[in-house]
Legacy VTK file of the C-alpha trace (Angstrom):
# vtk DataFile Version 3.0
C-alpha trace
ASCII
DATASET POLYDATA
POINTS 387 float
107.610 -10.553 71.892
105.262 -12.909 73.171
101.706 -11.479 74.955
99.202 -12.835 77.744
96.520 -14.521 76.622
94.064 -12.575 78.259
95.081 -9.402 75.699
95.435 -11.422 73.147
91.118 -13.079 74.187
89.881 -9.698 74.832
88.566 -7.719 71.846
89.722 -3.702 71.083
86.596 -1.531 71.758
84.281 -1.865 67.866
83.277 1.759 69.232
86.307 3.814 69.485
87.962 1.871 66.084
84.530 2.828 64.455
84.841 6.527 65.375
88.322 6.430 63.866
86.150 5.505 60.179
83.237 8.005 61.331
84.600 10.996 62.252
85.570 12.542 59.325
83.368 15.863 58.934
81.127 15.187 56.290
80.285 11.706 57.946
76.942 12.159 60.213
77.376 9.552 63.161
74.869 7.972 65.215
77.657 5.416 66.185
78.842 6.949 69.601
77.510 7.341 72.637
78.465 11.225 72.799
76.981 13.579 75.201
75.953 16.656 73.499
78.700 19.186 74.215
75.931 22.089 74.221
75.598 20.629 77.682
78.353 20.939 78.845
77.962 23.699 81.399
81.943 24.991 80.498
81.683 28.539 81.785
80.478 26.735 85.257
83.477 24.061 85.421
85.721 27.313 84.734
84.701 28.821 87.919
84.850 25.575 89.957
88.657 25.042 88.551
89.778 28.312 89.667
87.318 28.211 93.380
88.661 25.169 93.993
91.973 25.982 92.942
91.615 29.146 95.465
89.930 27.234 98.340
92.327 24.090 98.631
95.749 25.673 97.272
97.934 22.328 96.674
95.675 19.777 97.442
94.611 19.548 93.656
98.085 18.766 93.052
98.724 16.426 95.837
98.498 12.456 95.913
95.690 11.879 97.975
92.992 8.864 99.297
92.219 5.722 96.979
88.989 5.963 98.452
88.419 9.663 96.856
87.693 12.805 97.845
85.221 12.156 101.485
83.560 15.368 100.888
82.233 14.561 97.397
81.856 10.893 98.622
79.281 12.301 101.619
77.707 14.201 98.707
76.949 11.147 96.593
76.068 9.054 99.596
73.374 11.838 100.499
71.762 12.078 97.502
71.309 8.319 97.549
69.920 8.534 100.648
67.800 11.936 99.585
66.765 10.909 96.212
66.466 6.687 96.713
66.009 6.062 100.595
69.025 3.931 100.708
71.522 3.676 103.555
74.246 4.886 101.783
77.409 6.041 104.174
80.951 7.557 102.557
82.355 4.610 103.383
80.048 2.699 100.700
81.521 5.286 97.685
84.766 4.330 95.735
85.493 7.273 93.332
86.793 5.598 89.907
88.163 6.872 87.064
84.741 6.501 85.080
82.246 3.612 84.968
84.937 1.562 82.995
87.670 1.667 85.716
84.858 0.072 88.293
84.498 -2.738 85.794
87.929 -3.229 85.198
88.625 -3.736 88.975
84.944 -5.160 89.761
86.517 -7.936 87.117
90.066 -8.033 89.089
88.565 -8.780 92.312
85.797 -11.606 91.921
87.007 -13.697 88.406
89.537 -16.351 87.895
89.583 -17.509 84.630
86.768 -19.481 83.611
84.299 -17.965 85.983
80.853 -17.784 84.850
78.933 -14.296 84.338
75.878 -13.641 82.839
75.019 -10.372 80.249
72.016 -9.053 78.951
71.713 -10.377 75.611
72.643 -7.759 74.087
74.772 -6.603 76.057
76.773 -3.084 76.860
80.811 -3.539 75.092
82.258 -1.854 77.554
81.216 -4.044 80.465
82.266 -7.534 78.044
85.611 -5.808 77.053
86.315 -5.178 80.827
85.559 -8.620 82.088
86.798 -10.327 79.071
90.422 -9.372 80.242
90.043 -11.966 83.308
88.974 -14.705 81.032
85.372 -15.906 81.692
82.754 -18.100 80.267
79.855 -15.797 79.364
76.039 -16.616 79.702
73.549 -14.569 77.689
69.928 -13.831 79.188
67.794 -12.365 76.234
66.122 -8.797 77.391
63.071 -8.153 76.446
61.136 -5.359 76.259
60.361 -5.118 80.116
63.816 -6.658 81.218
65.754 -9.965 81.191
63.561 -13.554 80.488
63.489 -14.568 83.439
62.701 -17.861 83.037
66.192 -18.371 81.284
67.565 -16.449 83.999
66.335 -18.770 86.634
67.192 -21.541 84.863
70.451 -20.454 84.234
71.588 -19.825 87.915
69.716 -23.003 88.926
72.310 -25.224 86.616
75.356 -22.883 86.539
77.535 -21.132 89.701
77.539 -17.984 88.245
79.960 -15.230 90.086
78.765 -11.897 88.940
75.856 -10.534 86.979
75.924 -7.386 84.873
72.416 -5.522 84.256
71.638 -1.927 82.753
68.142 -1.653 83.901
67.499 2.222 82.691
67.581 3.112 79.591
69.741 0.246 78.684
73.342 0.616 76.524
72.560 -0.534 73.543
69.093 -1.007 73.154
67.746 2.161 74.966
65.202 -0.481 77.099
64.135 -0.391 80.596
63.083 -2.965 83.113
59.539 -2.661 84.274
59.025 -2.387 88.035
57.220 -5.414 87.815
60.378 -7.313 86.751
62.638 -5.475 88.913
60.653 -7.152 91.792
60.807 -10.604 90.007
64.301 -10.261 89.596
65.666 -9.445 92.956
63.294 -12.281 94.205
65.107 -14.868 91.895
68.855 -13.630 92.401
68.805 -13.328 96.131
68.376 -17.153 96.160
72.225 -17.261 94.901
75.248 -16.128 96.222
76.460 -14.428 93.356
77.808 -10.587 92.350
75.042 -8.316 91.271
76.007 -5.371 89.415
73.663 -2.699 88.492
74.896 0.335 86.412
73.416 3.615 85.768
75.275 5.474 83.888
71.280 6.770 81.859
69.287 6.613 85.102
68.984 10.715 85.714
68.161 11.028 81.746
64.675 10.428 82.000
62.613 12.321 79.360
59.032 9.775 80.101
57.867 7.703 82.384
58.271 7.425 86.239
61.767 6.811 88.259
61.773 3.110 89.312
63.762 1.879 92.195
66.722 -0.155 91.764
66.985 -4.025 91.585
69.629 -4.637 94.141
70.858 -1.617 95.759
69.177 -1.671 99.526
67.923 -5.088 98.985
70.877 -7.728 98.138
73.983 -8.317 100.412
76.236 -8.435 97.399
74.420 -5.539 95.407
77.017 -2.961 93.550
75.401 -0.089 91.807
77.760 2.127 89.604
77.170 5.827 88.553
78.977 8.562 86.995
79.404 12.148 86.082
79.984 11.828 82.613
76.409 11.620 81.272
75.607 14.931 82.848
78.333 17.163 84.011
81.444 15.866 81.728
82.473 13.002 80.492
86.238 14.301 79.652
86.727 14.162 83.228
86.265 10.685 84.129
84.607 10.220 86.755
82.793 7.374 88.144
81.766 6.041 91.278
80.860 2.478 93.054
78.724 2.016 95.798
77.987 -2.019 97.571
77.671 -2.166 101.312
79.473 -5.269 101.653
82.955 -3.921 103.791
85.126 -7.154 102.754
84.244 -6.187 98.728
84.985 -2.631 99.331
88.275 -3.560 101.152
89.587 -5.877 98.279
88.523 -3.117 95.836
90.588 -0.593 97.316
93.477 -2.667 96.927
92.984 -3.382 93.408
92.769 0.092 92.835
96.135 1.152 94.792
97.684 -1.436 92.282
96.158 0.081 88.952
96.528 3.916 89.463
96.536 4.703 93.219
93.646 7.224 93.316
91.350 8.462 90.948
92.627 12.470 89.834
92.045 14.378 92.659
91.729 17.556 90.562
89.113 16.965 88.725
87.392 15.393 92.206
87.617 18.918 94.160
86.420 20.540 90.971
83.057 18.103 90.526
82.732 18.810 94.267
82.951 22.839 93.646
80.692 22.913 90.610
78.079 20.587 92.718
78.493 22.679 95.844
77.633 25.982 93.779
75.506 25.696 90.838
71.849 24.360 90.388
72.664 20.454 89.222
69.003 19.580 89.105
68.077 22.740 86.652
71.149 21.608 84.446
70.057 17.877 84.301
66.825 19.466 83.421
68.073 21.134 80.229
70.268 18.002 79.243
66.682 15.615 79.378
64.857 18.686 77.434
67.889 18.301 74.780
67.662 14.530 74.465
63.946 14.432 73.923
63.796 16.813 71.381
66.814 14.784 69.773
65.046 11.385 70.097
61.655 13.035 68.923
63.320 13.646 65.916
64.857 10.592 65.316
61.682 8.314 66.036
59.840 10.379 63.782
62.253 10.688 61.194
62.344 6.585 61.254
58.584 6.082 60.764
58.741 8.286 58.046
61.929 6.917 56.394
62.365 3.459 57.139
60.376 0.326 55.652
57.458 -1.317 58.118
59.943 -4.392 57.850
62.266 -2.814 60.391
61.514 -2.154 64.170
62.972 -0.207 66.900
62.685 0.195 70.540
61.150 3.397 71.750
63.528 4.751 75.067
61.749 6.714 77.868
65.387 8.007 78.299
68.789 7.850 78.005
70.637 7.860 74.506
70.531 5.123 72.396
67.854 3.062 69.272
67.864 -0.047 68.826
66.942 -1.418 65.506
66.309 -4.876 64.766
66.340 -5.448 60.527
64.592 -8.645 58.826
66.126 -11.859 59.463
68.547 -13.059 57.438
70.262 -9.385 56.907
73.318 -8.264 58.218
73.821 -5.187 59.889
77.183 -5.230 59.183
76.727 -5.380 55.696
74.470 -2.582 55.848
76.872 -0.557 57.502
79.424 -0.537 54.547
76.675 0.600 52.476
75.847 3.002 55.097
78.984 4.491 54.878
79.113 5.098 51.576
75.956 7.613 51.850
77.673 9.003 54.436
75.930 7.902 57.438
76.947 5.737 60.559
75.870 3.404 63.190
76.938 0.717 65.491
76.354 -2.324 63.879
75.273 -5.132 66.625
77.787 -7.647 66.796
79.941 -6.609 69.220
76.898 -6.157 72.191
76.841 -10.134 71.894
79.217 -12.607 73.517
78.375 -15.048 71.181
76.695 -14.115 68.394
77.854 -12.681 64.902
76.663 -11.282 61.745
73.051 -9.929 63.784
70.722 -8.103 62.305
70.538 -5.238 64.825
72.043 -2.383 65.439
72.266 0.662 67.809
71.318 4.587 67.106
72.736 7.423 69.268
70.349 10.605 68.958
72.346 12.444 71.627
75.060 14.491 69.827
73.171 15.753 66.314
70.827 18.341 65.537
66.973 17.531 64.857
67.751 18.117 60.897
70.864 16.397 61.148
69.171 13.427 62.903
66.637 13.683 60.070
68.987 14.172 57.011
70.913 10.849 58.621
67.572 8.796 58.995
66.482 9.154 55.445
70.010 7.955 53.918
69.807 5.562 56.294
66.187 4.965 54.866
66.919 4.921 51.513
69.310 1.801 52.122
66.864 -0.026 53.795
LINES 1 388
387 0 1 2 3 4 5 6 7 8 9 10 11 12 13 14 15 16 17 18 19 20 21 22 23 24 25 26 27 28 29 30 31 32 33 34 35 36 37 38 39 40 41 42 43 44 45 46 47 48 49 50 51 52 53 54 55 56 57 58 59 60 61 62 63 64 65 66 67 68 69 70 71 72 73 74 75 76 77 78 79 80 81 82 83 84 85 86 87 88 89 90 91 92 93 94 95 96 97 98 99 100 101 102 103 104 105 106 107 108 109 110 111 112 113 114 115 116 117 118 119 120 121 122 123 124 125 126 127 128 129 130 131 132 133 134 135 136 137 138 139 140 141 142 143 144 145 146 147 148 149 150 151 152 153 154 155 156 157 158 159 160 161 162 163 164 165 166 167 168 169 170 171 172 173 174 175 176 177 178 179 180 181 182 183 184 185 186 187 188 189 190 191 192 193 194 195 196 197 198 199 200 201 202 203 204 205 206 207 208 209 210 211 212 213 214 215 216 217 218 219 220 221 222 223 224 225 226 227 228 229 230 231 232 233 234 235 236 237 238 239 240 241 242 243 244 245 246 247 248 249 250 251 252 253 254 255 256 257 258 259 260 261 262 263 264 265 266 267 268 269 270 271 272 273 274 275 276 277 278 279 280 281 282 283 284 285 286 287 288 289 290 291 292 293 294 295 296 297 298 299 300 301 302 303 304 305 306 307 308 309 310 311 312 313 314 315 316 317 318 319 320 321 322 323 324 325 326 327 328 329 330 331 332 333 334 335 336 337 338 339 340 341 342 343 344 345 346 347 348 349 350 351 352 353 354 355 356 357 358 359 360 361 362 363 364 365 366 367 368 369 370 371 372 373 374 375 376 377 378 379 380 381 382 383 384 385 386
């Protein structure tokens, strides 16, 4: 049988083949980006199944609206409006089966092959294995430790007609980074100049555990601004569900049509039961416990690392969100490390695959999210003791 090129261009996910190799029991993973499922609030989602399931009868079972459910779409377009002070309408929400799915189509919609867009360098998989499937020549902006250089940004989209840019600005996936107001700013001032996509997910954004809430880059500001958000960081991620929100009507209209052709609607169960558990339980108090979780968890990984690991290795310090990034001495391969790694018992992402272009880095990512503080600790001095 012969296969599309595209498949045969776009790389399997490193992260889910690396969980295959990690997740035997005795193995302590920091590779994946797991929730901890001590928050998952299960006893609440049980009583939203069966309320919805008594409220709407049927409808759970029905087909139903590409678009999504309107009454959680008017919920997410309020709290946008509530929380953010931007003029968010239903019509502006496309409910998508997770973040990924609003890649996937984001991709479908705006790329031919050979279309340029640009990353964060380094950059989140999931967003490069998405938008690798239409075929595109990537450009790599190095992020710093406030946000993307933007003097290679500017001189990037000054010499190239880039489509679509892809940004994490909170508590970035992989390196656990955010971008500084005073970038943000500097940012939106350079893009708007181009007619080009600007995606901005946020997948981390309500996982703050320091620092102040910054506004967003494009949402309110840019014509072509798409913002992406989901459910799965702090209600469920088994669920899959994601959302989209951009203000520009023709977008939104070709969207919707890539969507009827990929799966029709996004399950409508599991949209009236979000909707139920939102409508009924205290989502702010649960968030709450979720960013008291992760900072304990992250404590005890940034602690364990200054006490285990050599002054030769650095790492970023996140205000949020769920991931380390670790950057070894030059010359050394993370990859290699991660065989040896394994052998102790121990696991991490190893950087390669957050880069469109590079290989054999010397970075890689931690996930402090789904271990206990003397797990965490117990992993970080193997880990240690390798270094």
């Amino acid at each position: 049988m012969k296969y599309s090129d595209r498949i045969l261009n776009t790389p399997s996910s490193f992260i889910r083949d690396i969980l295959k190799v990690t997740d035997a029991p005795d193995v302590i993973s920091f590779a994946g980006g797991l929730p901890n499922p001590v928050s998952f609030p299960i006893g609440d989602l049980q009583e939203s199944i069966e309320g919805a399931i008594k409220k709407n009868g049927s409808k759970l079972f029905q087909y139903s609206t590409t678009e999504g459910y309107l009454p959680l779409r008017e919920m997410i377009a309020a709290k946008y409006r509530r929380k953010f002070n931007l003029d968010v309408d239903p019509e502006d929400v496309l409910i998508t089966n997770g973040s990924q799915q609003a890649l996937e189509l984001l991709g479908k919609v705006i790329l031919n092959k050979g279309d340029q867009v640009l990353m964060e360098e380094p950059g989140y998989l999931g967003a490069i294995q998405a938008f690798s499937l239409c075929e595109p020549e990537f450009l790599s902006v190095t992020l710093e430790e406030d946000g993307l250089d933007l003097v290679k940004l500017e001189e990037l989209l000054k010499k190239n007609p880039v489509k679509l840019i892809y940004c994490v600005p909170n508590f970035q996936n992989p390196t656990g980074l955010t971008y500084s107001l005073e970038k943000r700013k500097a940012m939106r001032d350079i893009v708007s100049k181009y007619d080009v996509a600007f995606i901005e997910d946020d997948p981390y954004g309500e996982l703050r555990f320091r620092g102040e809430s910054l506004p967003y880059i494009g949402a309110g500001h840019m014509e072509n601004s798409i913002l992406l958000g989901t459910f799965s960081k702090t209600v469920t991620p088994g669920m899959r569900l994601g959302f989209l929100i951009t203000k520009n009507t023709e977008l939104m209209r070709h969207l919707v049509t890539a969507k009827q052709g990929s799966d029709l609607h996004t399950n409508i169960f599991t949209q009236y039961v979000i909707h139920e558990y939102l409508m009924n339980n205290p989502y702010a108090e649960h968030v709450k416990k979720i960013i008291a979780l992760y900072e304990e968890q992250a404590t005890a990984m940034l602690d364990a690392m200054e006490a285990y690991f050599p002054k030769t290795v650095s790492w970023t310090k996140p205000e949020g969100g769920m991931f380390i990034w670790v950057t070894l001495p030059e010359g050394l391969s993370a990859l290699d490390v991660f065989q040896k790694a394994m052998e102790k018992k121990v696991a991490f992402v190893p950087g390669d695959p957050f880069y469109t272009h590079k290989r054999g880095v010397n970075t890689f990512r931690l996930n402090y999210t789904n271990a206990t503080p003397d797990v965490i600790r117990e992993g970080i001095k193997r880990l240690g003791s390798i270094l």
